[in-house]
N, CA, C, O and CB atoms as a CASP TS submission, in Angstrom:
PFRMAT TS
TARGET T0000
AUTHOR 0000-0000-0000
METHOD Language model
MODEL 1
PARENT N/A
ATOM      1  N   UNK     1      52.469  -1.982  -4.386  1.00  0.00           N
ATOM      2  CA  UNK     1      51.319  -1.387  -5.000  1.00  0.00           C
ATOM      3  C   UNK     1      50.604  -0.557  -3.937  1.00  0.00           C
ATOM      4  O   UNK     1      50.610  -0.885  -2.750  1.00  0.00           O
ATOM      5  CB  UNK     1      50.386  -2.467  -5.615  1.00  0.00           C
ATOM      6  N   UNK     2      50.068   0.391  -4.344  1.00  0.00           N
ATOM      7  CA  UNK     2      49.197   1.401  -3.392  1.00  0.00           C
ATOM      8  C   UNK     2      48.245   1.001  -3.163  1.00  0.00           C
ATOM      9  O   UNK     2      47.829   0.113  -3.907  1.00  0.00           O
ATOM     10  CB  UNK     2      48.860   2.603  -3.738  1.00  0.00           C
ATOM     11  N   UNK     3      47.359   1.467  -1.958  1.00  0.00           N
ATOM     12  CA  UNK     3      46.175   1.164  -1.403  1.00  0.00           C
ATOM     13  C   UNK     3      45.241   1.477  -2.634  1.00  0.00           C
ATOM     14  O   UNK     3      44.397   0.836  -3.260  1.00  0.00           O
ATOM     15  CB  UNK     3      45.892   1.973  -0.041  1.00  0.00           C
ATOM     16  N   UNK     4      45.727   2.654  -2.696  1.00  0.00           N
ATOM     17  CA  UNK     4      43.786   2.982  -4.140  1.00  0.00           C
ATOM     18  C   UNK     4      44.335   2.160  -5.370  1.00  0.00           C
ATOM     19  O   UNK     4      43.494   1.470  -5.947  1.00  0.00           O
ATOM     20  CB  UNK     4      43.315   5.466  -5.120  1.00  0.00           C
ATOM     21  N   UNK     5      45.871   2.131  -5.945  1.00  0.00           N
ATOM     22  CA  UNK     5      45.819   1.076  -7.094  1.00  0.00           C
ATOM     23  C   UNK     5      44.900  -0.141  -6.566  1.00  0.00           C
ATOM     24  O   UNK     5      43.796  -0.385  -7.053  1.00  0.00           O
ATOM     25  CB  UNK     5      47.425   0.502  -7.504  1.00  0.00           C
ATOM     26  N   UNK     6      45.347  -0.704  -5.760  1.00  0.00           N
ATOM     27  CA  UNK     6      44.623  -2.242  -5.281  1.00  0.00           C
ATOM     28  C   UNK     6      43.190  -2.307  -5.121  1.00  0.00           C
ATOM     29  O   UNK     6      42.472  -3.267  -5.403  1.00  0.00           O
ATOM     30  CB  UNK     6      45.112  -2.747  -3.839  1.00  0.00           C
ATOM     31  N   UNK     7      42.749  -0.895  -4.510  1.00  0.00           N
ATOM     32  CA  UNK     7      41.092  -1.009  -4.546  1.00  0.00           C
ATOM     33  C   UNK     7      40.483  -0.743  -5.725  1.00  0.00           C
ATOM     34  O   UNK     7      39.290  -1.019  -5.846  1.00  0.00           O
ATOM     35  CB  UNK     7      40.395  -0.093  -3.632  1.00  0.00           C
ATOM     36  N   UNK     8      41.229  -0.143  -6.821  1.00  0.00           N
ATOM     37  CA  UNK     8      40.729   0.110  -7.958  1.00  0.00           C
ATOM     38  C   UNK     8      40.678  -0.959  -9.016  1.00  0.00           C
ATOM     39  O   UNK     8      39.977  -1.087 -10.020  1.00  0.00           O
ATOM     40  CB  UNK     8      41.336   1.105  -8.352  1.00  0.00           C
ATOM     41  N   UNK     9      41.935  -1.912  -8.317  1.00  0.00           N
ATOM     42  CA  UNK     9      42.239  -3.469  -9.232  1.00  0.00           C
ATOM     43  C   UNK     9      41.183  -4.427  -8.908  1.00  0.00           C
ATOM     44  O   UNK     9      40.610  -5.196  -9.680  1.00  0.00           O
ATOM     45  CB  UNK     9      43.786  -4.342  -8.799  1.00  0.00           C
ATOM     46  N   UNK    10      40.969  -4.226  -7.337  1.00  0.00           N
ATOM     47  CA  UNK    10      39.705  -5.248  -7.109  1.00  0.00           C
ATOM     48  C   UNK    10      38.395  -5.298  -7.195  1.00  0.00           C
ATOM     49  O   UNK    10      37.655  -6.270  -7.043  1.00  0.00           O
ATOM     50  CB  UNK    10      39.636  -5.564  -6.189  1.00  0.00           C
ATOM     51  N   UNK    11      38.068  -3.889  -7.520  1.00  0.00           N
ATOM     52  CA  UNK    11      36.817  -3.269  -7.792  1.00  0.00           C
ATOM     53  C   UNK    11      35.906  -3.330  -9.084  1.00  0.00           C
ATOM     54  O   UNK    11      34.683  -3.261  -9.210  1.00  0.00           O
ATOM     55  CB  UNK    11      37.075  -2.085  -7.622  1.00  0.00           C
ATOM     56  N   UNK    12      37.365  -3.550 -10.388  1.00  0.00           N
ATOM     57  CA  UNK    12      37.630  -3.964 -11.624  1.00  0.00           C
ATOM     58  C   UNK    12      37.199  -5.033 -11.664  1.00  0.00           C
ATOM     59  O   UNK    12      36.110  -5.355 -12.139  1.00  0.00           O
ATOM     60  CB  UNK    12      38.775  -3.938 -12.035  1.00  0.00           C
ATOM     61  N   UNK    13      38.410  -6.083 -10.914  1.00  0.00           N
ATOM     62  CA  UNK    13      37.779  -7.393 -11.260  1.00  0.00           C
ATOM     63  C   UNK    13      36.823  -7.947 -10.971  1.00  0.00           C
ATOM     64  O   UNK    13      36.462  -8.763 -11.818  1.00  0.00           O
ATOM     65  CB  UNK    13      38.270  -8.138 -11.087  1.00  0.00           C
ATOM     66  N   UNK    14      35.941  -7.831  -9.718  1.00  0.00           N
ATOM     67  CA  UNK    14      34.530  -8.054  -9.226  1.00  0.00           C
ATOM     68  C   UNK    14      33.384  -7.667 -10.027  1.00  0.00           C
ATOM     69  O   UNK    14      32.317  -8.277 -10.102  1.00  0.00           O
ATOM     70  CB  UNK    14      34.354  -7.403  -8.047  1.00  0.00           C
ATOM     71  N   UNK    15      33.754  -6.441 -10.700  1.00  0.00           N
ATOM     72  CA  UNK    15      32.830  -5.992 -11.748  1.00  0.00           C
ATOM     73  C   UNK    15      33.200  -6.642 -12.755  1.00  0.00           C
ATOM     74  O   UNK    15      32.114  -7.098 -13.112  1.00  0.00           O
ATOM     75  CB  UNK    15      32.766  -4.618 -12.053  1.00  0.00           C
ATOM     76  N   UNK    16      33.716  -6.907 -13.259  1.00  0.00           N
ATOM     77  CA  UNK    16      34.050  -7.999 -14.772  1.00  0.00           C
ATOM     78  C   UNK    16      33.612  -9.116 -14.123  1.00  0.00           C
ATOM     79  O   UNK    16      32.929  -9.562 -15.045  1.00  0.00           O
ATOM     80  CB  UNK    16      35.874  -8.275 -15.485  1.00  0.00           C
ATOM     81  N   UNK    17      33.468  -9.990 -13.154  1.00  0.00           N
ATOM     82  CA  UNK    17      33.332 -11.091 -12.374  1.00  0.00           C
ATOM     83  C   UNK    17      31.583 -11.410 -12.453  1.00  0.00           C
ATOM     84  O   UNK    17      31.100 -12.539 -12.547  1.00  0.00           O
ATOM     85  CB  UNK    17      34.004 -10.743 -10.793  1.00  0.00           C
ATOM     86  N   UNK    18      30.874 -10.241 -12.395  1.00  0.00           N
ATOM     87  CA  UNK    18      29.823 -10.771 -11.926  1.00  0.00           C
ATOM     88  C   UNK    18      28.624  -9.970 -13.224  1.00  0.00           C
ATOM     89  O   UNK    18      27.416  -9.791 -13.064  1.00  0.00           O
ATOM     90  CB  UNK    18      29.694 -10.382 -10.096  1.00  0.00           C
ATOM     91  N   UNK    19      29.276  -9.694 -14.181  1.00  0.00           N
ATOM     92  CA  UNK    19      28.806  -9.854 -15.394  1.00  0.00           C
ATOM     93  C   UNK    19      28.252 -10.879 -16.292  1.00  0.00           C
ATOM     94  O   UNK    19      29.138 -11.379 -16.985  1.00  0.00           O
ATOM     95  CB  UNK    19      29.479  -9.536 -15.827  1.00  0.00           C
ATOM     96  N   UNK    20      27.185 -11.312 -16.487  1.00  0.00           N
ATOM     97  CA  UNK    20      27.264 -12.520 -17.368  1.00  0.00           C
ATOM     98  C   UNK    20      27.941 -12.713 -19.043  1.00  0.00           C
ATOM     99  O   UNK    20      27.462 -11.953 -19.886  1.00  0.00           O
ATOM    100  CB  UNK    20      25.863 -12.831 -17.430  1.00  0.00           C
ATOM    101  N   UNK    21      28.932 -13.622 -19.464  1.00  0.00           N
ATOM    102  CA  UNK    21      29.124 -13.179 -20.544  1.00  0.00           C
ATOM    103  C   UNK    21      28.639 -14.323 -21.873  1.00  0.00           C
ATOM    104  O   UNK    21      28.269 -15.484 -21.698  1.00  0.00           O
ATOM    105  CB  UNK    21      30.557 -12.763 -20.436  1.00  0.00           C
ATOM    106  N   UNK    22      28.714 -13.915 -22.626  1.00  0.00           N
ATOM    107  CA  UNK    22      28.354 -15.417 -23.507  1.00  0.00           C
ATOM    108  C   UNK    22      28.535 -17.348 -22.931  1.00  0.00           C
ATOM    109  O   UNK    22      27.754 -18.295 -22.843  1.00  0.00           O
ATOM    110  CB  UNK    22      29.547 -15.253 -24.882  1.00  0.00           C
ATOM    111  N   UNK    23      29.661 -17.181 -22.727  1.00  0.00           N
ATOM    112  CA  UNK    23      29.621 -18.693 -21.882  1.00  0.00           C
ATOM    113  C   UNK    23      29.004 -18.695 -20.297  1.00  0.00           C
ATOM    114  O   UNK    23      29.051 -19.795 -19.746  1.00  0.00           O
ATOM    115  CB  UNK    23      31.326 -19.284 -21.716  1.00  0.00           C
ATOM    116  N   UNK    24      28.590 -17.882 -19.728  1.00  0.00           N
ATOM    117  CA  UNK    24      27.896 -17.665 -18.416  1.00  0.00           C
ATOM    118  C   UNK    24      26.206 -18.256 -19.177  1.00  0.00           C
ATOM    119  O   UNK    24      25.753 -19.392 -19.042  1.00  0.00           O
ATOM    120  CB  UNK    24      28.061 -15.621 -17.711  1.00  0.00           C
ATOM    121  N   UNK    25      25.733 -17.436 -19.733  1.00  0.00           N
ATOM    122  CA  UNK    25      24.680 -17.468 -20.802  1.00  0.00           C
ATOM    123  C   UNK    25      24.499 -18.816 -21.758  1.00  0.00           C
ATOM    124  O   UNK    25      23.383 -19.283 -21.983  1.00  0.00           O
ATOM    125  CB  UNK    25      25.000 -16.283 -21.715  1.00  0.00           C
ATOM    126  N   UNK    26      25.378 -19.228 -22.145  1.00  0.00           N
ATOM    127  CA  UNK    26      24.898 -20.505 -22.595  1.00  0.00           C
ATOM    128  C   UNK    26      25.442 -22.180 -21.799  1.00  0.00           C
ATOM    129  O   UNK    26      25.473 -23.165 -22.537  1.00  0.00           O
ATOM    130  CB  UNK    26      25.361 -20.404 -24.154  1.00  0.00           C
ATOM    131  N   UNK    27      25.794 -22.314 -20.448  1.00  0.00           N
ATOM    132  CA  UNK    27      26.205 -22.566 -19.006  1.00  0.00           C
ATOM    133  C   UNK    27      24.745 -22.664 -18.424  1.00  0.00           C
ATOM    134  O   UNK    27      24.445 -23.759 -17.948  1.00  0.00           O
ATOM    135  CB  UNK    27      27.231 -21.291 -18.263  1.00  0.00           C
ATOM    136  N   UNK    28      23.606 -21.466 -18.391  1.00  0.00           N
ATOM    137  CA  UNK    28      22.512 -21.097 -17.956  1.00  0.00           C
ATOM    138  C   UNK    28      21.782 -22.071 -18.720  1.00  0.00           C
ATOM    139  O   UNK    28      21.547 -23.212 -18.322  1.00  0.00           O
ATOM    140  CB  UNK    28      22.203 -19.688 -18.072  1.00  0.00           C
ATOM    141  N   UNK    29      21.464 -21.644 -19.714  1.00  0.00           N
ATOM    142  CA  UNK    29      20.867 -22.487 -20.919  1.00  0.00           C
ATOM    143  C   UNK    29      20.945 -23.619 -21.407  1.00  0.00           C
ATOM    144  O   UNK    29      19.956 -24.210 -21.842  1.00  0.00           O
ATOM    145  CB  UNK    29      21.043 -22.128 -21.773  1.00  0.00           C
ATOM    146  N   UNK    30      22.310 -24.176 -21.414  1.00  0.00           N
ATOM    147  CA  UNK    30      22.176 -26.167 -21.153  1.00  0.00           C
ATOM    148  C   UNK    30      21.985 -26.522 -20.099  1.00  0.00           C
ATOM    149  O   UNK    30      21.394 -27.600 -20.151  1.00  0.00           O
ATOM    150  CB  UNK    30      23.372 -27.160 -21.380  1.00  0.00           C
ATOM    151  N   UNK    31      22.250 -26.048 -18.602  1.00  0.00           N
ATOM    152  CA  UNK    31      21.881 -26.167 -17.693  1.00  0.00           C
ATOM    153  C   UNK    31      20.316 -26.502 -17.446  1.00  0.00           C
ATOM    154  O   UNK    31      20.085 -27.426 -16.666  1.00  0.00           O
ATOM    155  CB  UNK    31      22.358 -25.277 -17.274  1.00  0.00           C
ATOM    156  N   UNK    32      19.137 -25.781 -18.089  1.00  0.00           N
ATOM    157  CA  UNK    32      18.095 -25.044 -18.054  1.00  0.00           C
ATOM    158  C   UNK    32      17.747 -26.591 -18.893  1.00  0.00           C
ATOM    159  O   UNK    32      17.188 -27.521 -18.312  1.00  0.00           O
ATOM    160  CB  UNK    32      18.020 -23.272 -18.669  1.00  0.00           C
ATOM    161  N   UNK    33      18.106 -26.642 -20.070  1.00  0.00           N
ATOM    162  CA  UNK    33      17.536 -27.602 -21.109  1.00  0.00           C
ATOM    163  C   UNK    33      17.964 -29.117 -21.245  1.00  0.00           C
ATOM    164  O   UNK    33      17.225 -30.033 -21.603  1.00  0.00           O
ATOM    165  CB  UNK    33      17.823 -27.025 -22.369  1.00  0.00           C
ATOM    166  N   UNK    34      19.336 -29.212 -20.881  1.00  0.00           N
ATOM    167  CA  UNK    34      19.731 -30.491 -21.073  1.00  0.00           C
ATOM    168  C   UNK    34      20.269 -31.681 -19.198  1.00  0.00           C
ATOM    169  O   UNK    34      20.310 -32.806 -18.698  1.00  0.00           O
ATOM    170  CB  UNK    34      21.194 -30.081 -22.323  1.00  0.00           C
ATOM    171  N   UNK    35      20.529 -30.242 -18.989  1.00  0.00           N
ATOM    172  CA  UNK    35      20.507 -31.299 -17.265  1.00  0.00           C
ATOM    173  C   UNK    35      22.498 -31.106 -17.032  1.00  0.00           C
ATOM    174  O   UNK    35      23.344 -30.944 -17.912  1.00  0.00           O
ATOM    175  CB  UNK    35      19.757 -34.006 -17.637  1.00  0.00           C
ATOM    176  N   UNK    36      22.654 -31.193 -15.756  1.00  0.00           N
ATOM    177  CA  UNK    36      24.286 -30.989 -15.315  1.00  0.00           C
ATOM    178  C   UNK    36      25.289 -31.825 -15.978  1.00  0.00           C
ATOM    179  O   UNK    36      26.398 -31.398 -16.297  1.00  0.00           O
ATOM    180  CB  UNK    36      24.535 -31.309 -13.791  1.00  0.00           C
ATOM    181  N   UNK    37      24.939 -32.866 -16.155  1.00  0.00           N
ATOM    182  CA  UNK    37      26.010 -33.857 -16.747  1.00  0.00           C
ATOM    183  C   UNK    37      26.442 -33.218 -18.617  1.00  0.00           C
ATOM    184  O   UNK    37      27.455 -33.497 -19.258  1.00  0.00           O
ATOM    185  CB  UNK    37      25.084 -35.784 -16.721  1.00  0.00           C
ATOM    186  N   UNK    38      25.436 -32.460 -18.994  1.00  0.00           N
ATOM    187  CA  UNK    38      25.476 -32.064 -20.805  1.00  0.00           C
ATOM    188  C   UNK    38      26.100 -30.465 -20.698  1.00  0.00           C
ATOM    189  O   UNK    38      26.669 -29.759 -21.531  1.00  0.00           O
ATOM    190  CB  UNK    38      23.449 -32.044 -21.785  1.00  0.00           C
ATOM    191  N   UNK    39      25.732 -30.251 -19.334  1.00  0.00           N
ATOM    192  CA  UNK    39      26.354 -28.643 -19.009  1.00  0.00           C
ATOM    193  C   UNK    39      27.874 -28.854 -17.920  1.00  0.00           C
ATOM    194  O   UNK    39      28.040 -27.706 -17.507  1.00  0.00           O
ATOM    195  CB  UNK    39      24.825 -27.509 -17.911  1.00  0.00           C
ATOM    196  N   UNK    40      28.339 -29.217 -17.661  1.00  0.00           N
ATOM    197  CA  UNK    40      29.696 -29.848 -17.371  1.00  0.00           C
ATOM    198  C   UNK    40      30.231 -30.181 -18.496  1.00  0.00           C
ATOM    199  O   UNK    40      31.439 -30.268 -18.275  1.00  0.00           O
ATOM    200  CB  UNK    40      29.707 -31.005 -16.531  1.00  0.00           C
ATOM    201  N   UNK    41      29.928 -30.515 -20.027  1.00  0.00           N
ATOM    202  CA  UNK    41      31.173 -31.436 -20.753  1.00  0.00           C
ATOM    203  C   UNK    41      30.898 -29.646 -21.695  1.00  0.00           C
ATOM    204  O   UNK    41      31.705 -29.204 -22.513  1.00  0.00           O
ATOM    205  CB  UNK    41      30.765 -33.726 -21.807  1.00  0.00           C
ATOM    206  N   UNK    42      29.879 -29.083 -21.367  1.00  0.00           N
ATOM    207  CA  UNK    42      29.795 -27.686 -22.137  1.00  0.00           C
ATOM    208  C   UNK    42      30.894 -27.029 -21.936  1.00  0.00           C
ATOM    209  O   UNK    42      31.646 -26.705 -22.855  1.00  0.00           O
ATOM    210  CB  UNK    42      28.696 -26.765 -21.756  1.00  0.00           C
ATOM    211  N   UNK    43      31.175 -26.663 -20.240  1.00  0.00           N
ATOM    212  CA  UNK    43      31.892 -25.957 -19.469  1.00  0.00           C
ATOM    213  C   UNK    43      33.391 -26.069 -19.929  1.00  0.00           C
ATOM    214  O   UNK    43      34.138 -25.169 -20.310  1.00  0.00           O
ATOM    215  CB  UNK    43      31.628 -26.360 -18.118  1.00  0.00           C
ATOM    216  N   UNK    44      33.667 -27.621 -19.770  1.00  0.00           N
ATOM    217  CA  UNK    44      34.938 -28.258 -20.500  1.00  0.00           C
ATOM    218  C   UNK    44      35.303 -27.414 -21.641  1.00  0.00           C
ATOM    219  O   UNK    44      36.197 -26.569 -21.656  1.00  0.00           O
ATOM    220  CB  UNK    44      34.681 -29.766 -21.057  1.00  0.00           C
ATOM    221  N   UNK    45      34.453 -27.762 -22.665  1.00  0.00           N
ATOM    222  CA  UNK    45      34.938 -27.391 -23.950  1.00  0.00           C
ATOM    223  C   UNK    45      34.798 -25.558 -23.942  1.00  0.00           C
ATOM    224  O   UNK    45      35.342 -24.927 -24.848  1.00  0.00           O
ATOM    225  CB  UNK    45      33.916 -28.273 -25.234  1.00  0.00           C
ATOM    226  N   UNK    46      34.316 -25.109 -23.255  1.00  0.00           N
ATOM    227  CA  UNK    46      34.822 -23.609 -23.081  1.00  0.00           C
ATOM    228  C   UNK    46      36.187 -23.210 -22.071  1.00  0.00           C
ATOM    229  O   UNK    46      36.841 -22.218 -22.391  1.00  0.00           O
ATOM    230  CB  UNK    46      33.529 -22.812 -22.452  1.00  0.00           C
ATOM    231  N   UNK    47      36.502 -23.824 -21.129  1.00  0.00           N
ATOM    232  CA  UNK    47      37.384 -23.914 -20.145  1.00  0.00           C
ATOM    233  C   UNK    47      38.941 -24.146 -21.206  1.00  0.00           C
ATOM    234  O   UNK    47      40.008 -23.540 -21.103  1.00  0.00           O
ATOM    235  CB  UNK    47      36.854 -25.279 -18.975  1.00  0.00           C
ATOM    236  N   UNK    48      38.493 -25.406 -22.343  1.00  0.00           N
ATOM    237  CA  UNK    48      39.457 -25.824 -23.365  1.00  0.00           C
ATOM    238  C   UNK    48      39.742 -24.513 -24.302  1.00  0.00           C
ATOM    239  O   UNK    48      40.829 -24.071 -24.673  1.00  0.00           O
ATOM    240  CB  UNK    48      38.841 -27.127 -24.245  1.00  0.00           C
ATOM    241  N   UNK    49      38.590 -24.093 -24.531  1.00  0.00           N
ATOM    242  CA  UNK    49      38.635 -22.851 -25.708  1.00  0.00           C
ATOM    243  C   UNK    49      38.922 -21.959 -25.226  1.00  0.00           C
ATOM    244  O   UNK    49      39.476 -21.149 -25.970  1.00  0.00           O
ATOM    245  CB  UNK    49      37.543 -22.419 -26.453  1.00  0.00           C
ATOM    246  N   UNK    50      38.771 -21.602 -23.965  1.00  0.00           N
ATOM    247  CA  UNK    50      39.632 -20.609 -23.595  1.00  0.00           C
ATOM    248  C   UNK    50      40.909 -20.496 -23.073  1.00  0.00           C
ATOM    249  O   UNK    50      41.338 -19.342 -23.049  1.00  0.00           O
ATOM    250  CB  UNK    50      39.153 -20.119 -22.986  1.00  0.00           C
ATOM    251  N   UNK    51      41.700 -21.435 -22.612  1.00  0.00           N
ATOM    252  CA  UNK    51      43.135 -21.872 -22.508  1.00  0.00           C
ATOM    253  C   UNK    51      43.704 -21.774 -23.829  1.00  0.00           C
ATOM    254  O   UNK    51      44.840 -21.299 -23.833  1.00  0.00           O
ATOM    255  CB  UNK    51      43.312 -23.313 -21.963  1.00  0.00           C
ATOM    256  N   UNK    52      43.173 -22.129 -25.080  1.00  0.00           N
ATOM    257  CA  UNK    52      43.542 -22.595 -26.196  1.00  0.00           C
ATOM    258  C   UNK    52      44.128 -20.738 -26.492  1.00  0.00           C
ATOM    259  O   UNK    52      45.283 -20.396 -26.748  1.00  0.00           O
ATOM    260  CB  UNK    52      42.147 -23.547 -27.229  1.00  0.00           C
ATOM    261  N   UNK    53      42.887 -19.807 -26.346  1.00  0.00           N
ATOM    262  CA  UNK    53      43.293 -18.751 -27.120  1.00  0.00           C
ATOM    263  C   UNK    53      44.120 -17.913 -25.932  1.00  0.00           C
ATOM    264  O   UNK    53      44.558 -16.782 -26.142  1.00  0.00           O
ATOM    265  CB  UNK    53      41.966 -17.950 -27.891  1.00  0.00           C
ATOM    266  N   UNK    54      44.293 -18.677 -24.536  1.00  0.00           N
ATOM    267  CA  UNK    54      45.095 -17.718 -23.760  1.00  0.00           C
ATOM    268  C   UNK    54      46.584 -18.302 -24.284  1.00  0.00           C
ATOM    269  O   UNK    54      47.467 -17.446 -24.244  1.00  0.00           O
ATOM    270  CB  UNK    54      44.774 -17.775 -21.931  1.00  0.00           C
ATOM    271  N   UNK    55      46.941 -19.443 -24.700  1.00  0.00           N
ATOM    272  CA  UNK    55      48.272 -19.849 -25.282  1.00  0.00           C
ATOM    273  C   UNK    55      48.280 -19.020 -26.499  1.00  0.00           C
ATOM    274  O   UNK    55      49.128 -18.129 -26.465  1.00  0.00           O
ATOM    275  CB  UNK    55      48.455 -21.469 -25.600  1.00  0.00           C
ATOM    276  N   UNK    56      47.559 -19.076 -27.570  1.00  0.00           N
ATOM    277  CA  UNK    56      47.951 -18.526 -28.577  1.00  0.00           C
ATOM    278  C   UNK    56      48.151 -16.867 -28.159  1.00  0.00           C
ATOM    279  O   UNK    56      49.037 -16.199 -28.693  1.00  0.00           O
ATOM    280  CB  UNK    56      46.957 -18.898 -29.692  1.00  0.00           C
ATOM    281  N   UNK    57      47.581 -16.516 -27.535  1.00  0.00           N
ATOM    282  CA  UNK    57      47.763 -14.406 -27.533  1.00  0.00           C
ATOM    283  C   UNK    57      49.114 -15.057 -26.693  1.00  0.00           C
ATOM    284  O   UNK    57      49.889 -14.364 -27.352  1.00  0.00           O
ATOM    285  CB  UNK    57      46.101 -12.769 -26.255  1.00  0.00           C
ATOM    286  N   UNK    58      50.025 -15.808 -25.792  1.00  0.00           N
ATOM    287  CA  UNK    58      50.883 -15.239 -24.862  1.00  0.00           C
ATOM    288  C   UNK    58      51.590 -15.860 -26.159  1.00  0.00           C
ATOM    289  O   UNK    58      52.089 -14.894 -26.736  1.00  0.00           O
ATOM    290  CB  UNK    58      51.081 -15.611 -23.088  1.00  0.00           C
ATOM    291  N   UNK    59      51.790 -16.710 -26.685  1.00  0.00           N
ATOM    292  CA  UNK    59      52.792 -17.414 -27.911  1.00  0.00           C
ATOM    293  C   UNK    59      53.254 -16.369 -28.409  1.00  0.00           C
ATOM    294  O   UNK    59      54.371 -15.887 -28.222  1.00  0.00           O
ATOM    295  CB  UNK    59      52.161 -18.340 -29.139  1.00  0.00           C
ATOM    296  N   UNK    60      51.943 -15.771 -29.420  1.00  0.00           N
ATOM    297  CA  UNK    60      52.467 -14.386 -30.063  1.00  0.00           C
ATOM    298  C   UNK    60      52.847 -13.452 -29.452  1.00  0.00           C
ATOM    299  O   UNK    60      53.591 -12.678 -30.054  1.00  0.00           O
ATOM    300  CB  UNK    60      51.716 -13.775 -30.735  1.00  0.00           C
ATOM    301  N   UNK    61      52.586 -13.234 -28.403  1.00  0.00           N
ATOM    302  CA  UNK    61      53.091 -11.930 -28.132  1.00  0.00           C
ATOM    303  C   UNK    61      54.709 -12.009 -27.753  1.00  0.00           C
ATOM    304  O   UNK    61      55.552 -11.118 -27.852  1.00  0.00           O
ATOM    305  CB  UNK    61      52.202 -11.289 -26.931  1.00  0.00           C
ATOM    306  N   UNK    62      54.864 -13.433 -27.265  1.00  0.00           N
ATOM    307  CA  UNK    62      56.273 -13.694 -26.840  1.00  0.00           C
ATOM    308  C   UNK    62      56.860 -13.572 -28.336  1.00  0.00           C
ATOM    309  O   UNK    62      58.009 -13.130 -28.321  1.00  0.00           O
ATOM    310  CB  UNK    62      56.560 -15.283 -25.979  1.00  0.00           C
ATOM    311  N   UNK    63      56.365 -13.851 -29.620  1.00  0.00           N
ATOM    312  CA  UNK    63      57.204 -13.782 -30.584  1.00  0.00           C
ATOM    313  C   UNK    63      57.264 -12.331 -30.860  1.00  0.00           C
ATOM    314  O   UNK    63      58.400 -12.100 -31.273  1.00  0.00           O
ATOM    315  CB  UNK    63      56.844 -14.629 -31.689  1.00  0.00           C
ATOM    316  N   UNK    64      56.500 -11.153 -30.819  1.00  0.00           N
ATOM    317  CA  UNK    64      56.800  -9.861 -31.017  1.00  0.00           C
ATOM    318  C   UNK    64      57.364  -9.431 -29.699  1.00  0.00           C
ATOM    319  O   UNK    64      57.621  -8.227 -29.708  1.00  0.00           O
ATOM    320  CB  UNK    64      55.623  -9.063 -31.492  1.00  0.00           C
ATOM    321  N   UNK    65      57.623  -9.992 -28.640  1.00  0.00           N
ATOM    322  CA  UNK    65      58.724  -9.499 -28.278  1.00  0.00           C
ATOM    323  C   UNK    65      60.361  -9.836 -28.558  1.00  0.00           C
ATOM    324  O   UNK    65      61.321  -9.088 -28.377  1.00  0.00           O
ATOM    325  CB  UNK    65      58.475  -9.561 -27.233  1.00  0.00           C
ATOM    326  N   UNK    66      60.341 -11.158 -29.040  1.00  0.00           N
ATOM    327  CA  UNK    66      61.660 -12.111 -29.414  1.00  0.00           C
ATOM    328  C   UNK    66      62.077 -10.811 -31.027  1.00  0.00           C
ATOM    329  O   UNK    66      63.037 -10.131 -31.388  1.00  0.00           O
ATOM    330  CB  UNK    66      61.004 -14.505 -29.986  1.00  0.00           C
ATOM    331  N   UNK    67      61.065 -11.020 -31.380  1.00  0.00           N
ATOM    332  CA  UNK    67      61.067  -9.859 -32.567  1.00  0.00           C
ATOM    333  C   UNK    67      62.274  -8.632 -32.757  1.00  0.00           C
ATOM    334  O   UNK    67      63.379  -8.477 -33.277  1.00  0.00           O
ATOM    335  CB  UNK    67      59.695  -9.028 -32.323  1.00  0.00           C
ATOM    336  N   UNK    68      61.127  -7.794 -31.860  1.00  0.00           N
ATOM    337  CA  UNK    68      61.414  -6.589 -31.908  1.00  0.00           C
ATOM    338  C   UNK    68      61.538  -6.361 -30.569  1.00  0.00           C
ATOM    339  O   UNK    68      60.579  -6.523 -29.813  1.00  0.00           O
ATOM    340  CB  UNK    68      60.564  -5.801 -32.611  1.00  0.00           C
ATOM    341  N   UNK    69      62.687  -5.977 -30.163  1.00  0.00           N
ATOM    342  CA  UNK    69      62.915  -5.923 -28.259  1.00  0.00           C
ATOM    343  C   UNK    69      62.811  -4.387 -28.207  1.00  0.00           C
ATOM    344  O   UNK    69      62.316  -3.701 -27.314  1.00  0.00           O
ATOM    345  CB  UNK    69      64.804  -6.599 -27.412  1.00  0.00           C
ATOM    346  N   UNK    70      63.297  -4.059 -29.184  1.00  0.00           N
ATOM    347  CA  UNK    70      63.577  -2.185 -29.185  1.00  0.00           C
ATOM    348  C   UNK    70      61.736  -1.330 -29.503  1.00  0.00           C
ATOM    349  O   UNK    70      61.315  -0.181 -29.375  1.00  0.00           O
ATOM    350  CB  UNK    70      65.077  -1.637 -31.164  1.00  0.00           C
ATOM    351  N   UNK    71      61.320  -2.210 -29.802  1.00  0.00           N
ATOM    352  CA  UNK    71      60.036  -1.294 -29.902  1.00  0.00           C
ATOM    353  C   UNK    71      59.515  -1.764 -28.600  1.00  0.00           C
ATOM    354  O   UNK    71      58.612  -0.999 -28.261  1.00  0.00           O
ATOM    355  CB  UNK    71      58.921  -1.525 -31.293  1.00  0.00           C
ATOM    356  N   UNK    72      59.650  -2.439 -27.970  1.00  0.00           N
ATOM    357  CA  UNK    72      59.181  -2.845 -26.974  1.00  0.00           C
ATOM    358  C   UNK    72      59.629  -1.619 -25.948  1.00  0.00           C
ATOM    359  O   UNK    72      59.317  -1.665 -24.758  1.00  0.00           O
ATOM    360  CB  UNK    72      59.627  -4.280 -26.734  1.00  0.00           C
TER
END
């Protein structure tokens, strides 16, 4: 990979990184209201929900490639 691809890849991700996004935001907010131990089992169940939908997009996509190899 090239020097400017790589600075342009890391520049990307630092900026997506330090965005707050909905679970950053409500992380803040049980934090804020309920105390660390109620914002840890929060974290969990987003950490869960988001594994959950990173299996399902790679599942499918492995099946449209098993699919169709030629459109690929």
């Amino acid at each position: 990979m090239s020097l400017d691809l790589t600075m342009i890849f890391s520049l990307t991700v630092f900026i997506t990184s330090i965005i707050p996004g909905p679970s950053m935001l409500l992380a803040l907010t049980h934090g804020m209201q309920y105390g660390a131990r109620k914002t840890v089992i929060s974290a969990l169940g987003n950490v869960t929900a988001t594994f959950i939908q990173a299996l399902v997009s790679v599942v499918g996509l492995g099946t449209l490639l098993v699919a169709s190899e030629t459109d690929f």
